[in-house]
N, C-alpha and C positions, 0 to 999 in steps of 0.2 A: 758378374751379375747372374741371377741364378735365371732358370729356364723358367717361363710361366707355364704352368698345367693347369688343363683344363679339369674339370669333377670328371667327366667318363676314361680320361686319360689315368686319374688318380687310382679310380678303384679298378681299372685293367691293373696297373702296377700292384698296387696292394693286392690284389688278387692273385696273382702269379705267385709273388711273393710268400705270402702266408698259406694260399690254400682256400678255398672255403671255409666256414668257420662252423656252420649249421648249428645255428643256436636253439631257430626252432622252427620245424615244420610251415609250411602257408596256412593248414586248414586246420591245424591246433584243434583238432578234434573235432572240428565242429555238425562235425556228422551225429556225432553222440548226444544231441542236446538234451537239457533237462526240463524240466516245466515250464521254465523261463524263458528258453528258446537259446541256451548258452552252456556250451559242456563243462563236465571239470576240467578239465584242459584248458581252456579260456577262461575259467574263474583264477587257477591257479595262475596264470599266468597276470593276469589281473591285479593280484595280490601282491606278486611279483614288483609289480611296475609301483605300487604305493612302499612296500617295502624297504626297495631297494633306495629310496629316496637319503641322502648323504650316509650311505654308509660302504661299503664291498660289497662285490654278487657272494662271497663265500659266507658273510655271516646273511643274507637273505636263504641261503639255502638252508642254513641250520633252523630258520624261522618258519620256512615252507616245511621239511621235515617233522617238525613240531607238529604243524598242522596236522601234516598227513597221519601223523602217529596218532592223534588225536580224533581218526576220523569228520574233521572238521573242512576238506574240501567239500563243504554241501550248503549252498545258500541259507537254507532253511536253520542249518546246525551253526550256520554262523551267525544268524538274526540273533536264536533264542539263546547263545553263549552270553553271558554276564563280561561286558568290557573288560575289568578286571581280571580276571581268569583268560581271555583273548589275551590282553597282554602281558602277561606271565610266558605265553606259549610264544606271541615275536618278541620275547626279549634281547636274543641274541643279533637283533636287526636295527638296536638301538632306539631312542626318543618312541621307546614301547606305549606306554600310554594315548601316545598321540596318532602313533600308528594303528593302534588299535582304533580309537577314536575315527579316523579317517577310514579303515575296512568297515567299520558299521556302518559311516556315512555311506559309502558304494552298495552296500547290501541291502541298505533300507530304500534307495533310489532304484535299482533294479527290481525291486520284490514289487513296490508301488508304483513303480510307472516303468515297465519293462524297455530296455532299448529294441529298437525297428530295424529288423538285418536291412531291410531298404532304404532306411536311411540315407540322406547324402554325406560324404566325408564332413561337410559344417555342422549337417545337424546332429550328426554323431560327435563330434567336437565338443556343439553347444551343451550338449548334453551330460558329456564328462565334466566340462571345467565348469557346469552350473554344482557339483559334487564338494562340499568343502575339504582339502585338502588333496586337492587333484588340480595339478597347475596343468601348462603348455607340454613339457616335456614327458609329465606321466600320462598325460590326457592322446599323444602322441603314439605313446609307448603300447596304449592298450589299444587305441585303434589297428596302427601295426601287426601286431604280435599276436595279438588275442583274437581281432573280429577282422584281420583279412583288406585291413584300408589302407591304400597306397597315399601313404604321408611319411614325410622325411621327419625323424626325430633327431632334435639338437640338442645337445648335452654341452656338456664341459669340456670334454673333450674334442667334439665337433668345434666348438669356438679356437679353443686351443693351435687343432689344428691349421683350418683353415686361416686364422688369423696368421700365425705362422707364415705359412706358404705364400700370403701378400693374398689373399682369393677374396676376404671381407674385409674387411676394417674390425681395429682391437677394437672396438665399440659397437658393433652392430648388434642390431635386434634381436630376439628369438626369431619371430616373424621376417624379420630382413633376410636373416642367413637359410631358413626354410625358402622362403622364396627364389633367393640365388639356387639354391638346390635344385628345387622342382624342376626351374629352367633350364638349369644347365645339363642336369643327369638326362640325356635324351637317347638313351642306347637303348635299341630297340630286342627289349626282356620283359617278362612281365616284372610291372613297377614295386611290386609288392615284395617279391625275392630281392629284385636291387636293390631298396631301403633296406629290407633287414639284412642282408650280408652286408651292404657298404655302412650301414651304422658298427657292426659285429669287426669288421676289419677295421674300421678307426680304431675302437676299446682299442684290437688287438695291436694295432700300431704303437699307440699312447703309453702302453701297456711297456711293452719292449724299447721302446726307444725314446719319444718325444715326454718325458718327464720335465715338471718344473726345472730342474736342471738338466736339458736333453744329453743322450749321449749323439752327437750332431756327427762323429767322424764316419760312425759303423751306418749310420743310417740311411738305409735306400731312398728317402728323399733329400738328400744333402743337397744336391743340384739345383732344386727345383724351390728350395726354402731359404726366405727371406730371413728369418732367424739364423741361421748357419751362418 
């Protein structure tokens, strides 16, 4: 029978394990703001988070590089770009058209009714997934990463995992397994570093080891997982 672990037990272990991952800084620039009250550094990363939506972080980066080439980290230069020419530049980030489509949507939302750094985590929520083509998990992603809000983002790999390990059920929510999260991660850090390293350390778990077909012998959770 394998051992049950707790979430603060998990990401001690994955942590030791792997290292820190530092994906990306807490305050993502946000010292540097722009008109909008949002730097490049939180646009890009913004972008990031709709980008990366079913594809790999390597071809998101050939599509942010684009950008940058293109001097197009700049709200404004992103409005006035012609959709079509936008998605020529993410092509390499896949279903280009509709990603573009979706960056316009974000840009034209921000320009016309600016986000409120005081916001609460819901109303900042409400306000990404009111964005078409910005669900729970990117809506998550940019709170996170870009604007400094302590929310657990769940992905596929998050299910994956934790389904695995016996922690949710193979069927639970987006909202069910955030919720088990919220509660359970109670080590006392700021909340904001421990989501994004303990999201950053799942990828890198997934990544190495727990594949649709895991390699289950070499794997430092082998104990602890119901799969094994």
């Amino acid at each position: 029978m394998p051992t049950k672990i707790s979430l603060n037990n998990l990401y001690t272990l994955l942590l030791r394990y792997y290292g820190a991952q530092h994906w990306w800084p807490i305050s993502c620039g946000i010292r540097k703001k722009s008109e909008r009250g949002l730097s490049g550094a939180q646009l890009e990363i913004m972008l990031g988070a709709i980008l990366t939506q079913n594809t790999a972080w390597k071809n998101v980066e050939l599509a942010l590089a684009n950008l940058s080439g293109a001097r197009l980290l700049d709200w404004q230069k992103l409005r006035n770009i012609p959709k079509r020419s936008l998605a020529k530049l993410v092509n390499p980030a896949g279903y280009y058209n509709q990603k573009a489509g979706y960056i316009k949507n974000l840009v034209k939302k921000i320009l016309r009714e600016p986000w409120q750094e005081n916001d609460s985590i819901e109303q900042s929520r409400r306000y990404f997934l009111a964005i078409k083509g910005i669900g729970e998990e990117t809506a998550d992603s940019i709170l996170l990463y870009a604007l400094g809000k302590p929310t657990f983002v769940v992905d596929a790999y998050t299910k994956r995992l934790f389904s695995r390990l016996g922690l949710v059920p193979g069927k639970a929510t987006y909202a069910a397994i955030q919720d088990f999260a919220h509660k359970d991660l109670t080590l006392r850090v700021n909340k904001v570093k421990l989501y994004q390293e303990f999201h950053a350390l799942i990828v890198k778990h997934i990544k190495e080891f727990c594949h649709p077909k895991p390699k289950c012998e070499k794997c430092v959770l082998k104990r602890q997982c119901n799969y094994h």
